[in-house]
Structure formats: C-alpha cells, structure tokens
C-alpha angles and dihedrals in degrees: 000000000000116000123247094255091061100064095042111119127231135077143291123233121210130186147162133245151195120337107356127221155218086262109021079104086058089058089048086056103039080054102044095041084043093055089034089064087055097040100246112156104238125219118186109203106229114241091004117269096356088056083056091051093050104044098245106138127152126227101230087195093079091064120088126258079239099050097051088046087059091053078075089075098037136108130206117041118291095209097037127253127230129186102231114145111201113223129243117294086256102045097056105003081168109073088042080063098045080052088058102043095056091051083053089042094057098026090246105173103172126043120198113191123189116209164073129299101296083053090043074057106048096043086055095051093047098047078048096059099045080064097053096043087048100242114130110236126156115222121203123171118213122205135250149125136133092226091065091213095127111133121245099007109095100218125026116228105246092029099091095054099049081044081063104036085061103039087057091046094050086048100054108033082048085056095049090047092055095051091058112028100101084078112009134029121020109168117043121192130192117185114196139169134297126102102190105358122058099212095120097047084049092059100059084066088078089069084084152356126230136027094290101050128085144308079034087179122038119186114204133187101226088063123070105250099241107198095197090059102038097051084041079052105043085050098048088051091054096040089054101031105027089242145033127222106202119199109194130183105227090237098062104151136199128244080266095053105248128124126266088216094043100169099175102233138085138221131230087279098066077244118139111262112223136211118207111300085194094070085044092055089040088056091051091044091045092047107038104034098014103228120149113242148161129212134202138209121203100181108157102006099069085059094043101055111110094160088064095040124136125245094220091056091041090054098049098043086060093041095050086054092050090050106046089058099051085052091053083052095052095056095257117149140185091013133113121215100239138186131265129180115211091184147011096207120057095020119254149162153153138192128253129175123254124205099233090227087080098044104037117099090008122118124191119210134186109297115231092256096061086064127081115239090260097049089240107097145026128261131235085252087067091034081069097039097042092041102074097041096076100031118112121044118233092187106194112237108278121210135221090269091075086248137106120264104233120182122236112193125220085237091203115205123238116230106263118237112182128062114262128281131232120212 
C-alpha cells in the first residue's frame, strides 16, 4: 500500500550546488529516473539556488529517457552549479521568501538540493521556513563534495574518484621522476585539493606501501606545516632514494595559522582564497637544500575526470539520488541519505537518513589515527577506510574519435511566472 505522500501531486525541484564533480550527473540521474518512475514531474533549478531566485528552472521532461541515462558517465554539472551562500533568515528574510514563492508558483513540493554543507544548511532553512509560512514543501539534502569533510556519512559522493584520480597520479608521475632523477628532478610536488580537511592528499598514500615508495612526504591540513622537518625529511628521501614525490593539501598552515598559499582574496563564500602552496614549497626546497624540482596543479582536473572515475563513487552518487527521492516521496523532510559501511572487508554499505541539523555547518576532517607519528604519512586504519572507495572502474563510452561521449541536455526553460527579483 503506497503512503500518502506518494501519491501527493506537484513537482520536484532539483539543483546543483557548490564544486561539481566526475559523478554529481550520476545523482541527477539516479533523482530524475527515480521520480520518473513515479511519475513526479522534475524541474532542475539553472545555475543552483540562484537558478531557484530567478525563476530559471528547467523542465527535465523535455530530455530523452536516453540523454539523462547518459548523465550516469558525465562528468561537470548539467544544470550548472554556483557557490552562493544565503544568508541567515534574519539577515534576508527576503530572499528565503522569493524561494517560496517560486515552489508555490510552480506547485514544487519536494527540493532536492546537491551539495556540500552550505547546501546541508540552505535545504534545512528553507524547509524551516515552509513551515513557517505555512506552505507544505519537503526538503531533502543530497551529498557531495569532493573534500569529503561532510559530518555522519562515511564517504562523501565525489570523494572516491578524486581519491583515484590522485593515487594514479601519484603513482605515475612518481614513476617518471624516478626514471630521470639521476639528472634531472629531484623534488616533485603535487598540490590537490582540501582547505581544512587532508582526505585528498591521504589518498594519494595508497600510491604505495613502505619508506621508499611514493608519495614519500603528505601534507595534511589537520598538522602544523613545520619547515625544519619537512625540508630534514625531503633531504633524507633523496639522499636514500635518489628523489622525493611531495602530496600537499592545499591548506597546509604555519605554527601561526596562516596559510602557506595566502593569496589575499576571498570567494563568494567569505572563504580564504588561496593561491599554490607547491610553488610555495618549490621555492623553500630550491632555496634551502638546492635540488632541482617541478610541481603540478590538477585543480580541476583531479575533480573532472570521469574516465578515471571510481565504481564505488559512481555507484553511490547514483544510490544517494535514488534515495533522496524516495525519501521526498515518503514525506521526509530536512534529512540527507547518507552512507554507512557495514564492512571493510569485504566491502559494504547502505544507505540511512540523516536530520540536516546534525550535518549542516559541520565539516569532518581526517581523525588522528589515520596519520602516521611524524605527520607525514598515512596509517594501515586509513589504508581500510580509503581502499574500497576507489576499487572497481565505471569507463564512459568512448566514440570512434578516440574521445568520451559525453551528453549535453537541451536544458529547456519553464515559462516564468513572477516578476524578477532583485538580490
């Protein structure tokens, strides 16, 4: 016997937020498959939120069964993304209201927001404040970032296949260094992702095993960068080995609390923009111990990269959209389907739902244990929990071109139907 709230009527609204990655499109899928199967009429809200405050919403319908089951192999965001935190209800009560009055507008019942913890934050105000307005909308976060710093889920979608994309890296520039560092580089350095928590740079450990394999030097976040010890560190490697691969967080910090890559400026978050901490650490290794090096930057590469993709993210970007929906349509409100592993080996999980309250605005970052005495490695415990999240390859279609065949929707726009808003 179907719930009440399955058989409700309206629509769903579904949008992007934040830093996309190799498998948000696989969460779209996993939502509008999921309601088409129910036969919930899907909106997608153009650029994320702000899509939502301007009325530019996108009606999913007039894409083919065929194009939104290719979202499951690519990569970007197919509505578009946009980092825009809302402010707080008393701050701008304002724009919490323009929100509302598009659902009712266009008789959206259920909001599906994909993101991080700002976005954890804005799907639980706004399902807040249909309550206090007294219009009936269902709220439902849906989880991804790349940091994997979300609080309760033990995995973040996004996460496994930027884990892989820099193992492999790790692994095969390590393995050009060493063929040339007799006379050539000796130093390498790969910056990646990771402000606050260090779960990028850790998976790089699983490039290799033992004091002689790369990445021979990790810099996480959650450790003071101490200069005297890195540099001690960096010499001894290339005094024993011949080379030295370096992974660093890009929010490595001083004894002071400042960050190695200060760049001065901010983003559209009030965050700290940052500016390469590898050429920072070049500069030091050059400098203070004379060895001749090269850096890289991914950026967004390492989160873009749907050919290298893991089957275990790919598989749980697509779950958590299934199941967000199905928690919409179970009259759930103000939770996140979050992941729980049941084993290490071998490797399993499920899926629970998670009130927001306890995962927005909190940020998780890498426990003591995961981190090797000297702050420089990664112990056998996050050897287990990182392992499983980027097993497994899910390799787009490629076409005869040699290239992948990604999917570009028509993205048709709905008819607005409220004046415009001004924010």
């Amino acid at each position: 016997m179907k719930s009440k709230a399955r058989t409700a009527t309206g629509r769903l609204l579904y949008a992007q937020s934040g830093g996309v990655t190799a498998v948000i499109n696989a969460t779209a899928a996993g939502v509008i498959q999921t309601a088409r199967a129910h036969r919930i009429p899907v909106y997608a809200a153009r650029n994320g939120i702000l899509g939502a405050l301007r009325e530019e919403l996108i009606d999913t319908s007039k894409e083919s069964a065929a194009g939104i089951a290719a979202l499951r192999h690519t990569p970007g965001g197919a509505f578009g993304s946009c980092r825009y935190k809302l402010k707080s209800l008393e701050a701008n009560r304002a724009e919490y209201e323009r929100l509302i009055d598009v659902l009712r507008a266009h008789d959206i019942r259920w909001f599906l927001y994909n993101g991080g913890n700002d976005s954890a934050d804005t799907a639980l105000k706004i399902s807040q404040l249909g309550k206090a307005m007294g219009y009936d909308i269902r709220c439902i976060g849906v989880p991804k970032t790349v940091d994997n710093d979300l609080a309760i889920t033990d995995c973040c979608p996004g996460f496994g296949s930027v884990a892989k994309y820099t193992a492999v890296s790790t692994l095969e520039a390590s393995l050009d260094v060493a063929s040339m560092a007799d006379t050539s580089t000796k130093v390498f350095i790969l910056e990646v992702m990771g402000r606050h928590a260090g779960w990028i740079a850790a998976a790089s450990g699983l490039a290799g095993e033992g004091a002689d394999a790369p990445p021979h030097i990790i810099l996480f976040p959650e450790r003071v960068f101490d200069e005297a010890a890195f540099l001690a560190k960096v010499k001894a490697t290339v005094e024993r080995v011949g080379w030295c691969t370096v992974v660093a967080s890009e929010g490595i910090r001083n004894a002071e609390g400042q960050f190695l890559a200060e760049a001065g400026t901010r983003d559209a978050f009030g965050h700290t923009q940052l500016g390469g901490v590898a050429p920072v650490l070049a500069a030091l290794v050059k400098e203070k111990l004379g060895y001749k090096y090269h850096w890289a930057l991914p950026d967004y590469l390492q989160r873009s990269a749907r050919h290298m993709s893991s089957k275990t993210d790919a598989d749980q970007a697509y779950a958590v959209g299934k199941a967000a929906v199905d928690y919409a349509l179970d009259g759930m409100n103000a939770v996140m389907p979050v992941i729980v592993r049941t084993s290490d080996t071998p490797y399993r999980w499920k899926l629970e739902p998670a009130s927001l309250e306890k995962i927005a605005n909190h940020e998780k970052k890498m426990p003591a244990s995961f981190l090797t005495k000297d702050g420089f490695g990664i112990t056998a415990a996050a050897r287990r929990y990182l392992s499983p999240l980027i097993r497994g390859e899910a390799p787009p279609p490629y076409g005869r071109d040699g290239l992948p065949k990604y999917v570009q929707l028509k993205n048709v726009a709905v008819a607005k139907k409220l004046p415009a808003f001004a924010h």
